[in-house]
PyMOL Python script that loads the backbone (N, CA, C, O; Angstrom):
from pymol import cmd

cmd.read_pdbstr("""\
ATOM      1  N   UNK A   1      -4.816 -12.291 -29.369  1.00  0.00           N
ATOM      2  CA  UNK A   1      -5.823 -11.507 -30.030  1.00  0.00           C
ATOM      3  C   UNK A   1      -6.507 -12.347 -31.104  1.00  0.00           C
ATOM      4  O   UNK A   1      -6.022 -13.248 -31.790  1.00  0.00           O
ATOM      5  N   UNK A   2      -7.655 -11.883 -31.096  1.00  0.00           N
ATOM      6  CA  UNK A   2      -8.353 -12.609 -32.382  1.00  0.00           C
ATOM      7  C   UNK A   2      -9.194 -11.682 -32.819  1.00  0.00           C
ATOM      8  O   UNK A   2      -9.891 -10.885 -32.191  1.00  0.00           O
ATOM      9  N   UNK A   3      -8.992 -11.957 -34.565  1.00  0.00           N
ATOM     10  CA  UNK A   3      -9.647 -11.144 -35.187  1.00  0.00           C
ATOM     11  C   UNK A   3     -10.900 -11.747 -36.464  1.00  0.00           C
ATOM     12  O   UNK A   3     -10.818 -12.749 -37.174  1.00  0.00           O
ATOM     13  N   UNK A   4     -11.474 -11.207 -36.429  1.00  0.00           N
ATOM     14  CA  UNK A   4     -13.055 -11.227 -37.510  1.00  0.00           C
ATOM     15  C   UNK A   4     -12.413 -10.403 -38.827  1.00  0.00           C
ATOM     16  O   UNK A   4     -11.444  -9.645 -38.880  1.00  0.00           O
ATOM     17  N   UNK A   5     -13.495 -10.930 -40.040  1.00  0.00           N
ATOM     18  CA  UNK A   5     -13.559 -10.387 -40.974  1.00  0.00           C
ATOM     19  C   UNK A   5     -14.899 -10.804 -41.773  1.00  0.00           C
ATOM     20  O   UNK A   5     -15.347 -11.923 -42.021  1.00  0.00           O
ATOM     21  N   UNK A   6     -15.470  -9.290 -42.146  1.00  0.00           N
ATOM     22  CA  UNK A   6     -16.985  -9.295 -43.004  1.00  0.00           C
ATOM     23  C   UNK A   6     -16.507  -8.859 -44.275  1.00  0.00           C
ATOM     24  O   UNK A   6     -15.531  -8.120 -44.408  1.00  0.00           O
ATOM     25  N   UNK A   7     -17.503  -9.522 -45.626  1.00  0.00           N
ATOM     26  CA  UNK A   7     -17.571  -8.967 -47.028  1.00  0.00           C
ATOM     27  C   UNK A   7     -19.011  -8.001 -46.654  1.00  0.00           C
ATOM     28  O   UNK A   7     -20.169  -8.327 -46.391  1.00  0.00           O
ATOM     29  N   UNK A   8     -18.350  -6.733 -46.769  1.00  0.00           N
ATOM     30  CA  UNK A   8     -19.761  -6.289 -47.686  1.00  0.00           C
ATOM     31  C   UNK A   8     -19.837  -5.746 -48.622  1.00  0.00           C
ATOM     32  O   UNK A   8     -19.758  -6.685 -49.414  1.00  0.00           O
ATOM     33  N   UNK A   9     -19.975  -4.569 -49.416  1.00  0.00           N
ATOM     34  CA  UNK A   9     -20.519  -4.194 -50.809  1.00  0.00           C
ATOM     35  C   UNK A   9     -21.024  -3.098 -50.889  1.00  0.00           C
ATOM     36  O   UNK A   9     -22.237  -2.888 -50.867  1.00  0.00           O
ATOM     37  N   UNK A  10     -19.888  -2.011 -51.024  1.00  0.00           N
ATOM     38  CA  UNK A  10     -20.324  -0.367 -50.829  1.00  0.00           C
ATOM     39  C   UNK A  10     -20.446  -0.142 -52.177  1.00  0.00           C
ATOM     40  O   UNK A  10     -19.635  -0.722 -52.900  1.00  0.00           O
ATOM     41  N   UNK A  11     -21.595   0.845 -52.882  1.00  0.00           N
ATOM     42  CA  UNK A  11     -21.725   1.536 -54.109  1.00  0.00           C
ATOM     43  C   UNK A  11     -21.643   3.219 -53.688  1.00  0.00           C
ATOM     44  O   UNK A  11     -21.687   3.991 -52.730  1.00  0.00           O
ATOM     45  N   UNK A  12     -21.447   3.130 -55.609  1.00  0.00           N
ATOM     46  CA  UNK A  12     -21.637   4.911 -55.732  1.00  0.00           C
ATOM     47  C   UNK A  12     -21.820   4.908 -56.996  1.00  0.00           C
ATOM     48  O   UNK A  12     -21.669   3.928 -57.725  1.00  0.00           O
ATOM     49  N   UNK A  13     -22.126   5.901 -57.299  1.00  0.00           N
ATOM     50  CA  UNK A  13     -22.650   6.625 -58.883  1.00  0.00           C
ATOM     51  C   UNK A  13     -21.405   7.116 -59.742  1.00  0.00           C
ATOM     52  O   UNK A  13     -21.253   6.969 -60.954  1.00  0.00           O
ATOM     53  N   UNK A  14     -20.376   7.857 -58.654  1.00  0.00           N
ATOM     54  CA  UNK A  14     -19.502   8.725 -59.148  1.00  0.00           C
ATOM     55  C   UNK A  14     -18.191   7.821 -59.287  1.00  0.00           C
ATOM     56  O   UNK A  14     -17.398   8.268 -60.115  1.00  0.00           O
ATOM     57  N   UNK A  15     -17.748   6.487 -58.565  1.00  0.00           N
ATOM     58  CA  UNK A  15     -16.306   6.712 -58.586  1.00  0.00           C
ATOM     59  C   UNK A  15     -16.315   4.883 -57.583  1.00  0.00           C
ATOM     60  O   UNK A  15     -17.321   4.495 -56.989  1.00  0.00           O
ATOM     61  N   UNK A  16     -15.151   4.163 -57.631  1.00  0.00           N
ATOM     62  CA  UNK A  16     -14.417   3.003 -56.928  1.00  0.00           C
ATOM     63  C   UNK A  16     -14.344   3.837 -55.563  1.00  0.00           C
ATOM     64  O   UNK A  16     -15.053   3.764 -54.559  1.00  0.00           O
ATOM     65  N   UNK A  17     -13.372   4.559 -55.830  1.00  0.00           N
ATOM     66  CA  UNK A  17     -12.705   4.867 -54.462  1.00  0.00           C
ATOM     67  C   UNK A  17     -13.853   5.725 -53.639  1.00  0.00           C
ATOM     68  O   UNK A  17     -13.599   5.728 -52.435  1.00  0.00           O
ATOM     69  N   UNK A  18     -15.413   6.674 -54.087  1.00  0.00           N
ATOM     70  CA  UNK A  18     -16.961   6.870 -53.072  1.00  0.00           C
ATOM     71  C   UNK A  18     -16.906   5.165 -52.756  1.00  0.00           C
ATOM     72  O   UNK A  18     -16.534   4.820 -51.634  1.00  0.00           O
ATOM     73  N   UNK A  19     -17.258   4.185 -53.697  1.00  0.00           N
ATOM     74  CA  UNK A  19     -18.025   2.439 -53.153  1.00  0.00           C
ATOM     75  C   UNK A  19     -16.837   2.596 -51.615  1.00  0.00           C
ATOM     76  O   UNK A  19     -16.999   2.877 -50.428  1.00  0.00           O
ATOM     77  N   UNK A  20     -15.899   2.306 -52.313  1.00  0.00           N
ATOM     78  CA  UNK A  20     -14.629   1.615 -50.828  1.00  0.00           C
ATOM     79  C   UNK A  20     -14.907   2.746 -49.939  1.00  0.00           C
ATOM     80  O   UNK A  20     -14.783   2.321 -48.791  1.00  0.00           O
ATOM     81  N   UNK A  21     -15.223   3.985 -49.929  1.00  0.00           N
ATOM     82  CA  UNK A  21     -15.299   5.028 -48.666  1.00  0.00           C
ATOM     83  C   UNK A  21     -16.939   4.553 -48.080  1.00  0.00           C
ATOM     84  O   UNK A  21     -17.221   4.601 -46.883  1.00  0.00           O
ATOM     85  N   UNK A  22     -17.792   4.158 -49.012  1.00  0.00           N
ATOM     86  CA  UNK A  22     -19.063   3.822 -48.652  1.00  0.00           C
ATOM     87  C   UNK A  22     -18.913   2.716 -47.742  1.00  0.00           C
ATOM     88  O   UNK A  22     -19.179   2.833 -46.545  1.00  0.00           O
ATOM     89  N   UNK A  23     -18.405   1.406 -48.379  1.00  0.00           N
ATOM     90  CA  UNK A  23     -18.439   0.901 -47.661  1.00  0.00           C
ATOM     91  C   UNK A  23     -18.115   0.727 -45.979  1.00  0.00           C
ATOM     92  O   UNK A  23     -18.803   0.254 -45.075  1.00  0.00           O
ATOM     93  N   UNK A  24     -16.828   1.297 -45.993  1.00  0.00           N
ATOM     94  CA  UNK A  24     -15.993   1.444 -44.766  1.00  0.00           C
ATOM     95  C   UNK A  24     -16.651   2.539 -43.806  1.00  0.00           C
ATOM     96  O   UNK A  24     -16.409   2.369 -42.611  1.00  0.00           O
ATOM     97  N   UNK A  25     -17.384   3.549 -44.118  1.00  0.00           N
ATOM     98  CA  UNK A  25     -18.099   4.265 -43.279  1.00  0.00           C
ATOM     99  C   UNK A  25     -19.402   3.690 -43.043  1.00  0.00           C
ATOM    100  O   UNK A  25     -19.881   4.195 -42.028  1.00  0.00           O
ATOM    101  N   UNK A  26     -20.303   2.689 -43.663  1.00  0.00           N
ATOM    102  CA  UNK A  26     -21.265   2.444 -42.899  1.00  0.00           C
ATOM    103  C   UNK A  26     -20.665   0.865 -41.907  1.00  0.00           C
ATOM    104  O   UNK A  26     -21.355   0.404 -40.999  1.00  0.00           O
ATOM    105  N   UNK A  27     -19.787   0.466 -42.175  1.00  0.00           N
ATOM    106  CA  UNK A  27     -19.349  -0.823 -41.415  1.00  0.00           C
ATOM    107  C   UNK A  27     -18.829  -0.063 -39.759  1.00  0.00           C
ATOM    108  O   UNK A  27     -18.919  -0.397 -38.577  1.00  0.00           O
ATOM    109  N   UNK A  28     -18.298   1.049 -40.490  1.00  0.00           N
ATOM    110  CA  UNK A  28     -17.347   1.974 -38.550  1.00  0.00           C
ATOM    111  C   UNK A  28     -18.834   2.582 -37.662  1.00  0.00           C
ATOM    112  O   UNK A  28     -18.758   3.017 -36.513  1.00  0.00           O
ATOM    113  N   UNK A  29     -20.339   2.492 -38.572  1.00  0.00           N
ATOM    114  CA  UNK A  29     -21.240   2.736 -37.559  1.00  0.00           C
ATOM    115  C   UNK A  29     -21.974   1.248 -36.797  1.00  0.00           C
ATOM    116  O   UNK A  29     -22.949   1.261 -36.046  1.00  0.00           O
ATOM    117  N   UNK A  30     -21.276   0.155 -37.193  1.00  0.00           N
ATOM    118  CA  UNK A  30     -21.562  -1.179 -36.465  1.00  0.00           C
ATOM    119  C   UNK A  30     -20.395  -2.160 -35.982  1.00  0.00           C
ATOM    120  O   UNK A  30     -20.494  -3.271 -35.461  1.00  0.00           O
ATOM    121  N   UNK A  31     -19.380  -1.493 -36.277  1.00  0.00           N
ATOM    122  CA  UNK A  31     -18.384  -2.355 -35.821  1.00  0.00           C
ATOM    123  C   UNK A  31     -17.401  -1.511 -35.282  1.00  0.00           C
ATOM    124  O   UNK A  31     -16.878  -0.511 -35.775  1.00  0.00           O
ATOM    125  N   UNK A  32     -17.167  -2.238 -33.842  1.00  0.00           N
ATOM    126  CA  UNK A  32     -15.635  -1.791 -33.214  1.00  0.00           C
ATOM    127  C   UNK A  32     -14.321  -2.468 -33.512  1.00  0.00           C
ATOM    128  O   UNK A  32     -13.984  -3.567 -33.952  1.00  0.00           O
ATOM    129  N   UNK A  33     -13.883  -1.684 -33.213  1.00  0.00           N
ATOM    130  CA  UNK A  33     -11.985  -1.844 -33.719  1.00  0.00           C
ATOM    131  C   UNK A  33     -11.670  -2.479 -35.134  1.00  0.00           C
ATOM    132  O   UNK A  33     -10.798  -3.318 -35.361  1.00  0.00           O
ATOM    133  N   UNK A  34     -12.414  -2.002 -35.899  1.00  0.00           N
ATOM    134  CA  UNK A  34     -12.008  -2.118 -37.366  1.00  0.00           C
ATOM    135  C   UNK A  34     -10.354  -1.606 -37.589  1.00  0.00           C
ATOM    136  O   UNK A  34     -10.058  -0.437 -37.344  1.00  0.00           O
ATOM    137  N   UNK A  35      -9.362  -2.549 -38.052  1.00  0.00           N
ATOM    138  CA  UNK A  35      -7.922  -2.580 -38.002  1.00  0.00           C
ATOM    139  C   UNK A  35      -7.398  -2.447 -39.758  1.00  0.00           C
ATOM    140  O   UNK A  35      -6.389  -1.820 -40.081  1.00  0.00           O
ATOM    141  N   UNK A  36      -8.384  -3.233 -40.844  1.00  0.00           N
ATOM    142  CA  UNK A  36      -7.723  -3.156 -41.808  1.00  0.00           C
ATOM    143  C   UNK A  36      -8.892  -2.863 -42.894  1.00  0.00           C
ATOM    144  O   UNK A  36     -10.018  -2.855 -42.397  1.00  0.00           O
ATOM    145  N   UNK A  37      -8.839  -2.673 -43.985  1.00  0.00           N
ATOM    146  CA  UNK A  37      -9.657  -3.062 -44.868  1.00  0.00           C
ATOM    147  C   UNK A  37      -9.122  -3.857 -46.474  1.00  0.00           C
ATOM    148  O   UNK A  37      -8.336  -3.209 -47.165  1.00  0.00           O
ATOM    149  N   UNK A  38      -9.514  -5.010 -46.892  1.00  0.00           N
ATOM    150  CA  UNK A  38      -8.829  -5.007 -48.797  1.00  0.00           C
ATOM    151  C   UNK A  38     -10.144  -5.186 -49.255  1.00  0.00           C
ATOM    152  O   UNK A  38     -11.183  -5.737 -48.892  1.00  0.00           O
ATOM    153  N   UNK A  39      -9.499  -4.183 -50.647  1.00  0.00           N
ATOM    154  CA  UNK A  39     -10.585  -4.746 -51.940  1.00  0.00           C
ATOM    155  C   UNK A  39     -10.049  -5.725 -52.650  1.00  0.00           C
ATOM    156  O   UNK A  39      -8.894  -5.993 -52.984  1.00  0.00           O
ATOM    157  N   UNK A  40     -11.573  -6.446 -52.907  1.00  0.00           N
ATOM    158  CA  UNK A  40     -12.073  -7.126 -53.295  1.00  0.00           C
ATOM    159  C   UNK A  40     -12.606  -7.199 -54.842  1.00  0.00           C
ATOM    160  O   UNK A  40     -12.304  -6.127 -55.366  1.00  0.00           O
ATOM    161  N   UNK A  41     -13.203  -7.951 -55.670  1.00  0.00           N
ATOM    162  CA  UNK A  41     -14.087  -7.397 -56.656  1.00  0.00           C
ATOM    163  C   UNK A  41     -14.409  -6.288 -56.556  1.00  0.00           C
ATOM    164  O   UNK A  41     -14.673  -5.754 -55.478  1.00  0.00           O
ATOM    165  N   UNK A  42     -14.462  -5.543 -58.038  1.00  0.00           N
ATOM    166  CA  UNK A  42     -15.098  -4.400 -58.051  1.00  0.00           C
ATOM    167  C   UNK A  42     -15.999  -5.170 -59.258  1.00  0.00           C
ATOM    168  O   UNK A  42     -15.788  -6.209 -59.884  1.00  0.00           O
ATOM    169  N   UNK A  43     -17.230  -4.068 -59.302  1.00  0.00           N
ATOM    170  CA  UNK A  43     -18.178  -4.997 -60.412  1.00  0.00           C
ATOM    171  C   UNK A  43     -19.036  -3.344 -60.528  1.00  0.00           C
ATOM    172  O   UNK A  43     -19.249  -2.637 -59.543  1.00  0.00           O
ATOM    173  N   UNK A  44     -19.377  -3.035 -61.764  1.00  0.00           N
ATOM    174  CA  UNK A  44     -20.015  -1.699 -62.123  1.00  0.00           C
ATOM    175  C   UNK A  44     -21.888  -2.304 -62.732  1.00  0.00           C
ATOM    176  O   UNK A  44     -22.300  -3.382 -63.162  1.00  0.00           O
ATOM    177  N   UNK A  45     -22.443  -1.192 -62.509  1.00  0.00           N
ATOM    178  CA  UNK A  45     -23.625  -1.351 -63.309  1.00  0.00           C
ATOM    179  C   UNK A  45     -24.145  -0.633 -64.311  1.00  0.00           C
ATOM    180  O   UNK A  45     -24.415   0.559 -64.164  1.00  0.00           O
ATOM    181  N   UNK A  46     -24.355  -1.337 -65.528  1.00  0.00           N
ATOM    182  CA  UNK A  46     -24.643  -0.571 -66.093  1.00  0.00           C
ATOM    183  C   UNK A  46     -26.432  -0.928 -66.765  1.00  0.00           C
ATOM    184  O   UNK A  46     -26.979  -2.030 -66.781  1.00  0.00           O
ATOM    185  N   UNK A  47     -26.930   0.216 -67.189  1.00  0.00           N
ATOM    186  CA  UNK A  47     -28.653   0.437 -67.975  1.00  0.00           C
ATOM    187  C   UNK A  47     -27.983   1.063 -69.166  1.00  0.00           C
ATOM    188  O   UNK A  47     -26.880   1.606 -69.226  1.00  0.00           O
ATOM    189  N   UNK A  48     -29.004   0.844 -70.223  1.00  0.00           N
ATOM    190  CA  UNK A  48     -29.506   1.268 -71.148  1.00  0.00           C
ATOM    191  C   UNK A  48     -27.951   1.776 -71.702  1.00  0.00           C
ATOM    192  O   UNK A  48     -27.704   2.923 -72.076  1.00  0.00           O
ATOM    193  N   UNK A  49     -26.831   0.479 -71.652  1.00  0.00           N
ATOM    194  CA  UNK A  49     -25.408   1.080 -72.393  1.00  0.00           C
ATOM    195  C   UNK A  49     -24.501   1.954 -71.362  1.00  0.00           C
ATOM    196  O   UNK A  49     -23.367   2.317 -71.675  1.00  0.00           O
ATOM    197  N   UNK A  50     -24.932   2.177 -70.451  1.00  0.00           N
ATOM    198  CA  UNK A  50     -23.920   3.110 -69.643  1.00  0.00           C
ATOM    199  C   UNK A  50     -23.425   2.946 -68.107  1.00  0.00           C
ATOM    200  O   UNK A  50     -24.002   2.473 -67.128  1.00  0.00           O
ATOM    201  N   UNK A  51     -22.472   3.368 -68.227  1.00  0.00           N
ATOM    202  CA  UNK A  51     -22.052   2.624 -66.915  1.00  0.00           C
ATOM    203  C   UNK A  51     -22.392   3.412 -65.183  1.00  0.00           C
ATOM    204  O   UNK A  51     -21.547   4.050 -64.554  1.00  0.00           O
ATOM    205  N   UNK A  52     -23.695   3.161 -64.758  1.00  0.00           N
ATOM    206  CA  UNK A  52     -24.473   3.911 -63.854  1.00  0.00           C
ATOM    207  C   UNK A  52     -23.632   3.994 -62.363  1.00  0.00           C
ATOM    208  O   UNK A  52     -23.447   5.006 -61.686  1.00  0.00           O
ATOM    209  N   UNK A  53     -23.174   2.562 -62.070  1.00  0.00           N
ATOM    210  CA  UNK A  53     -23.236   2.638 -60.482  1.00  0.00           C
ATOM    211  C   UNK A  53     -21.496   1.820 -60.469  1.00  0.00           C
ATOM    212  O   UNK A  53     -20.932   1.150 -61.334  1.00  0.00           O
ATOM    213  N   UNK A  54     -21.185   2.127 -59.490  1.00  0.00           N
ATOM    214  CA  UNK A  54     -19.546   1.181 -59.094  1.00  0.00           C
ATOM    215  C   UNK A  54     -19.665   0.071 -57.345  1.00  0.00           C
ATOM    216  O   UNK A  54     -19.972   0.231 -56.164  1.00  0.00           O
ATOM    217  N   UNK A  55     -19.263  -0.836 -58.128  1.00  0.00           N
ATOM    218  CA  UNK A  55     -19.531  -1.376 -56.612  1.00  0.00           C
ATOM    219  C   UNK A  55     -18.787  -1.867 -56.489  1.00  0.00           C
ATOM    220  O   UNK A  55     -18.410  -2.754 -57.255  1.00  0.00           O
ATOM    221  N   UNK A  56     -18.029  -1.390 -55.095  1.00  0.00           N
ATOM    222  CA  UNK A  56     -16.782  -3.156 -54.459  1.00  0.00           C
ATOM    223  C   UNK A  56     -16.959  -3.367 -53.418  1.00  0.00           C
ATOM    224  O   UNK A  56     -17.558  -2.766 -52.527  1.00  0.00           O
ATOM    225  N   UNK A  57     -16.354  -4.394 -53.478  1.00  0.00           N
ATOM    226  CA  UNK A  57     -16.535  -5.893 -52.612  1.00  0.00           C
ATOM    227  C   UNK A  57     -15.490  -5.244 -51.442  1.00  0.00           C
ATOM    228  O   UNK A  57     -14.472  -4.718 -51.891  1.00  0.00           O
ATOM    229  N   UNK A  58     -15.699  -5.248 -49.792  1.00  0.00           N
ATOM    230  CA  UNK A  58     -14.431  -5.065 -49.480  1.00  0.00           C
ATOM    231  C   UNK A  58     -14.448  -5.995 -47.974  1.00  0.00           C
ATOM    232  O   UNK A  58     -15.416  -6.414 -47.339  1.00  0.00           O
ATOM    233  N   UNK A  59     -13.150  -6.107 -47.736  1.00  0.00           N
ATOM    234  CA  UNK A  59     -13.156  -7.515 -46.495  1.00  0.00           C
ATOM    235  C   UNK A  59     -12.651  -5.981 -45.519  1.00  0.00           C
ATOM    236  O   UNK A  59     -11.665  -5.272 -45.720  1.00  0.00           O
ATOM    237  N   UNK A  60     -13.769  -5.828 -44.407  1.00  0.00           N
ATOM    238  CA  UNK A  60     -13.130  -5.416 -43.493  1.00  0.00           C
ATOM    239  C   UNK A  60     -12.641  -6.166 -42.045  1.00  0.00           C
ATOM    240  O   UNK A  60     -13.500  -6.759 -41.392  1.00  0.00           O
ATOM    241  N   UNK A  61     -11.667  -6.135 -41.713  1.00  0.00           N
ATOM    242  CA  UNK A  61     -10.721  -7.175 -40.443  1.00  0.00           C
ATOM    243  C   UNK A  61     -11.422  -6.119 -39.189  1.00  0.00           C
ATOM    244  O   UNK A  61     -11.555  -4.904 -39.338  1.00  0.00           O
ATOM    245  N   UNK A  62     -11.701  -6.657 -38.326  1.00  0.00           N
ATOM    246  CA  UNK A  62     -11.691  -6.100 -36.637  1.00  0.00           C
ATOM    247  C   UNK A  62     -11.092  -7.098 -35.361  1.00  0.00           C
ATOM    248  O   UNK A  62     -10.868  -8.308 -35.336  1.00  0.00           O
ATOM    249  N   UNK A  63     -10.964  -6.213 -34.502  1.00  0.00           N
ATOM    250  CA  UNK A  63     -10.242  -7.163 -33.358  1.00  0.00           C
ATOM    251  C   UNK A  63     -11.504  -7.227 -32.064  1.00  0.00           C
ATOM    252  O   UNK A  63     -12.150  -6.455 -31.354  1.00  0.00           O
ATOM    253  N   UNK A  64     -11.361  -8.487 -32.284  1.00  0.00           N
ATOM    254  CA  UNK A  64     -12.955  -9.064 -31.199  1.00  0.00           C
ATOM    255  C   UNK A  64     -12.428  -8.420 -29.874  1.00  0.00           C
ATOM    256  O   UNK A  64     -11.241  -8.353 -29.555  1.00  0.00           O
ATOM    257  N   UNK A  65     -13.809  -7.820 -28.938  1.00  0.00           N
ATOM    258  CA  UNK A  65     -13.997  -7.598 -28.069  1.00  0.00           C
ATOM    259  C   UNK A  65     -13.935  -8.872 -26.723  1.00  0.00           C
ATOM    260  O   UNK A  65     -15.026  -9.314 -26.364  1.00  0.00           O
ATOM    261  N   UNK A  66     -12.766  -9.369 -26.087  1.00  0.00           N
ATOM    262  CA  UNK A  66     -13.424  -9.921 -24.658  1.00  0.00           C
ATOM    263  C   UNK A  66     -14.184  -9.832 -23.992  1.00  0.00           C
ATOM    264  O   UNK A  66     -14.276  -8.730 -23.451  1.00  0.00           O
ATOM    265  N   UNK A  67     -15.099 -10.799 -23.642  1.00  0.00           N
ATOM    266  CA  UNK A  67     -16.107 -10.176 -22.165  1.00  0.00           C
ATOM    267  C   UNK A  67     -15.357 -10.057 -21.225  1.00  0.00           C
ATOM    268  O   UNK A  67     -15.637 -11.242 -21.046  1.00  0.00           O
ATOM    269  N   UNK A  68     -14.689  -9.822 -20.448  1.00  0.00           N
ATOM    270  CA  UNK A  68     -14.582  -9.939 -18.888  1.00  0.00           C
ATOM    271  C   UNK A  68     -15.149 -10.434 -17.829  1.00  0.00           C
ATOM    272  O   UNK A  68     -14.653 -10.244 -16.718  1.00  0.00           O
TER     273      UNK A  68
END
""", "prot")
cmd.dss("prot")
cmd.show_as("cartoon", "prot")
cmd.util.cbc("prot")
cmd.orient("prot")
């Protein structure tokens, strides 16, 4: 078996654990057999003093498809 792994970078307004659900639900509408996920950096944004947005970093693992 061989397996892949992508960084990408889910946000939210409300919370770490919306970014990591963000992320992982738009990666399961482009990728098959997603097996694991870790976080990564988390990094927040903030304007005008306050802390607006949450973002993490997360490595999701999948198991490559064979052609036949």
């Amino acid at each position: 078996m061989v397996y892949k792994y992508i960084n990408i970078v889910g946000t939210s307004p409300n919370s770490i654990d919306d970014a990591v659900r963000d992320a992982v639900t738009e990666a399961t509408k482009t990728l098959n057999n997603i097996e694991w996920a870790e976080l990564g950096r988390v990094t927040f944004k903030i304007i005008d003093n306050q802390l607006k947005e949450f973002q993490a970093e997360v490595k999701i693992g999948f198991k490559i498809d064979r052609k036949e």
